[in-house]
N, C-alpha and C positions, 0 to 999 in steps of 0.2 A: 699384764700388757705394758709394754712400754711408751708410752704417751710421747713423748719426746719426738721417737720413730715414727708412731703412728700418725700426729701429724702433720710430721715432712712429708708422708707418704700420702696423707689423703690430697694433698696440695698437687704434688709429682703425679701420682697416679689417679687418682679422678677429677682435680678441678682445674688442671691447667689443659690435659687432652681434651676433654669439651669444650672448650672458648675461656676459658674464666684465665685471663693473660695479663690483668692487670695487678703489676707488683706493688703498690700498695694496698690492695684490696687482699692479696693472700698473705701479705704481714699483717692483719689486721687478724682477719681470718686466723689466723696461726698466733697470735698474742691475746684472743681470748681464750681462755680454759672451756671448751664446749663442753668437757665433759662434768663439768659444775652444772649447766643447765639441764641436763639429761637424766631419767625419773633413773633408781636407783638399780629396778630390774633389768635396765637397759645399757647399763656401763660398758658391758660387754662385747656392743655393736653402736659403742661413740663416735665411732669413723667408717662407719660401713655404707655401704651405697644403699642407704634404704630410707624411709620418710619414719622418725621415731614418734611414737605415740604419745604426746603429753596429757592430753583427757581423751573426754569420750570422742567430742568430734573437733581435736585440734592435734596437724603433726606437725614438727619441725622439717624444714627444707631437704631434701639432699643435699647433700656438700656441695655439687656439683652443680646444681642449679644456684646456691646461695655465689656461687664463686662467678657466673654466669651473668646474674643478674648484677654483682657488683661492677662486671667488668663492660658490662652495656649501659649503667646508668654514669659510670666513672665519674665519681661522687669527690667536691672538690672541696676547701678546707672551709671557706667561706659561707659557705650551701647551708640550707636549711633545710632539714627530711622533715614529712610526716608519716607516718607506719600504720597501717590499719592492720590492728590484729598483733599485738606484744608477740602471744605464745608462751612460748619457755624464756623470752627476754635474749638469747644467746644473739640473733642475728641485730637485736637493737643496739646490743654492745659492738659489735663489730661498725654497727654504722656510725655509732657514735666516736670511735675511731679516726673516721673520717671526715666528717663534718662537723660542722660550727654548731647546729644542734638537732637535736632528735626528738619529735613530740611521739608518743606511741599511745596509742589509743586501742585498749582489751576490754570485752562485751562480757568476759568472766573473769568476776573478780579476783577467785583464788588462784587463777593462773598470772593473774596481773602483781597481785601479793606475792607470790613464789618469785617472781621474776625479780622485781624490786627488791628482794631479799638477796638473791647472787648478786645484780649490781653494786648493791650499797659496798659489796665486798670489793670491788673494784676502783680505781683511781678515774673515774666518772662521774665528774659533774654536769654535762651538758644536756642529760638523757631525763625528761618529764613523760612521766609514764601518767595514761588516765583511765578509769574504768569509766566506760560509756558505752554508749550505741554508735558507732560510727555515721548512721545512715541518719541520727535525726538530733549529734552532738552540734551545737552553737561554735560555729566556728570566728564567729564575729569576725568575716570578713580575711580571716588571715589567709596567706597565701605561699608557697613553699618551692623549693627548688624541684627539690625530687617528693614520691609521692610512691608508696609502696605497699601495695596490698598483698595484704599476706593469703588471701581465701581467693575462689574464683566469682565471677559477676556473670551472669550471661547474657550481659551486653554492654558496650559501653556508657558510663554514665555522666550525665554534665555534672552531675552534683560534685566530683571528684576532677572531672575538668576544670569546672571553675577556680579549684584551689590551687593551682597551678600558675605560679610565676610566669609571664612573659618569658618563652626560654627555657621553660622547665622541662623535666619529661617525668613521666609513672610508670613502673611495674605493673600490671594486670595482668590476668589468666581470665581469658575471655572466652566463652561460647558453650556451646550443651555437654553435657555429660559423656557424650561419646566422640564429641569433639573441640577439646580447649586448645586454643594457644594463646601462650603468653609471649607479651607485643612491649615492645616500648613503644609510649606515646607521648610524642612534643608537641610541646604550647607554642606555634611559629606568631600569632596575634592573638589579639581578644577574639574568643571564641572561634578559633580556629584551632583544629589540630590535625598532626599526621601521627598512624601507627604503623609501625613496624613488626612484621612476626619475628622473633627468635626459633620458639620449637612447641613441639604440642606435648602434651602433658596433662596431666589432671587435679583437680583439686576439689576440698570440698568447698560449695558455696557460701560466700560472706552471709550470716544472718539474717535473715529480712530479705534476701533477694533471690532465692530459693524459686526457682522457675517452676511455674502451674504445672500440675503431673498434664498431658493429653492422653487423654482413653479414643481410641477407634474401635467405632461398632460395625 
């Protein structure tokens, strides 16, 4: 495969035709090596329009959404991200790109390890990776520009509102299993927000917020 090609091409052909338009978010995109983060049986399909499997129940983005989601959050150099959910680490690098800094917070550790390991290989020092529970980590009060969760919630929650700067906005993938979309939502005042849908999609749910099964008799 020629990497180089592939890409220019995933950029050209999947993530600028869906919305992903903003030119520093796909030089960002395109100046980390994705295919560093991706497990080794999958080098294969590094650029292909599919969700890559990094554990049991954790995938990497599409290209197409990752390019999407940068280009609705348009992430500025000042900014401060918080990440729920590391992953494979590739999309924290890209963020880290862009912004002043990057806290990412992974609920399993050896995927947080793995990741931390391609980093360190990279000219990034803005990027603190933590392994935690997101849903019950001590935030002591801190508070973020942008806010991105990488799993779905099915519902909105204040506990991730709250961490939201005056101004800020968050990636989510909100709602049931046979119907998510993912929304930008802006901090307009204290404890006010407005959400935005993008497009529907699916994902698996953040840990701990795993929606009651209901049985009908």
């Amino acid at each position: 495969m020629n990497l180089d090609k592939a890409r220019k091409n995933v950029i050209e052909q999947q993530i600028r035709p869906w919305g992903g338009l903003n030119i520093d978010a796909n030089q960002a995109l395109s100046e980390i090596p994705r295919e560093n983060f991706v497990p080794i049986e999958y080098q294969g399909l590094v650029f292909a329009d599919i969700e890559i499997p990094i554990s049991e129940n954790c995938k990497m983005f599409f290209p197409k959404i990752e390019g999407r989601i940068l280009d609705s959050l348009n992430i500025q150099k000042h900014e401060s991200i918080l990440e729920i959910g590391t992953g494979s680490g590739y999309f924290t690098a890209v963020l880290a790109k862009l912004a002043k800094s990057v806290t990412s917070i992974e609920i399993n550790q050896e995927l947080s390890e793995s990741a931390q390991n391609e980093i360190n290989k990279l000219d990034l020092e803005n990027i603190e990776l933590k392994v935690d529970d997101a849903l019950k980590h001590d935030f002591s009060n801190q508070q973020y520009d942008v806010i991105i969760i990488g799993c779905a919630i099915p519902e909105m929650n204040n506990d991730f509102n709250q961490l939201l700067k005056p101004d800020g906005r968050m990636f989510a993938v909100v709602g049931s299993k046979n119907k998510m979309k993912a929304s930008i939502i802006r901090s307009n005042n204290k404890n006010k927000w407005q959400s935005k849908s993008l497009f529907e999609t699916h994902l698996d749910y953040v840990i701990g917020l795993e929606p009651t099964a209901q049985f009908n008799f």
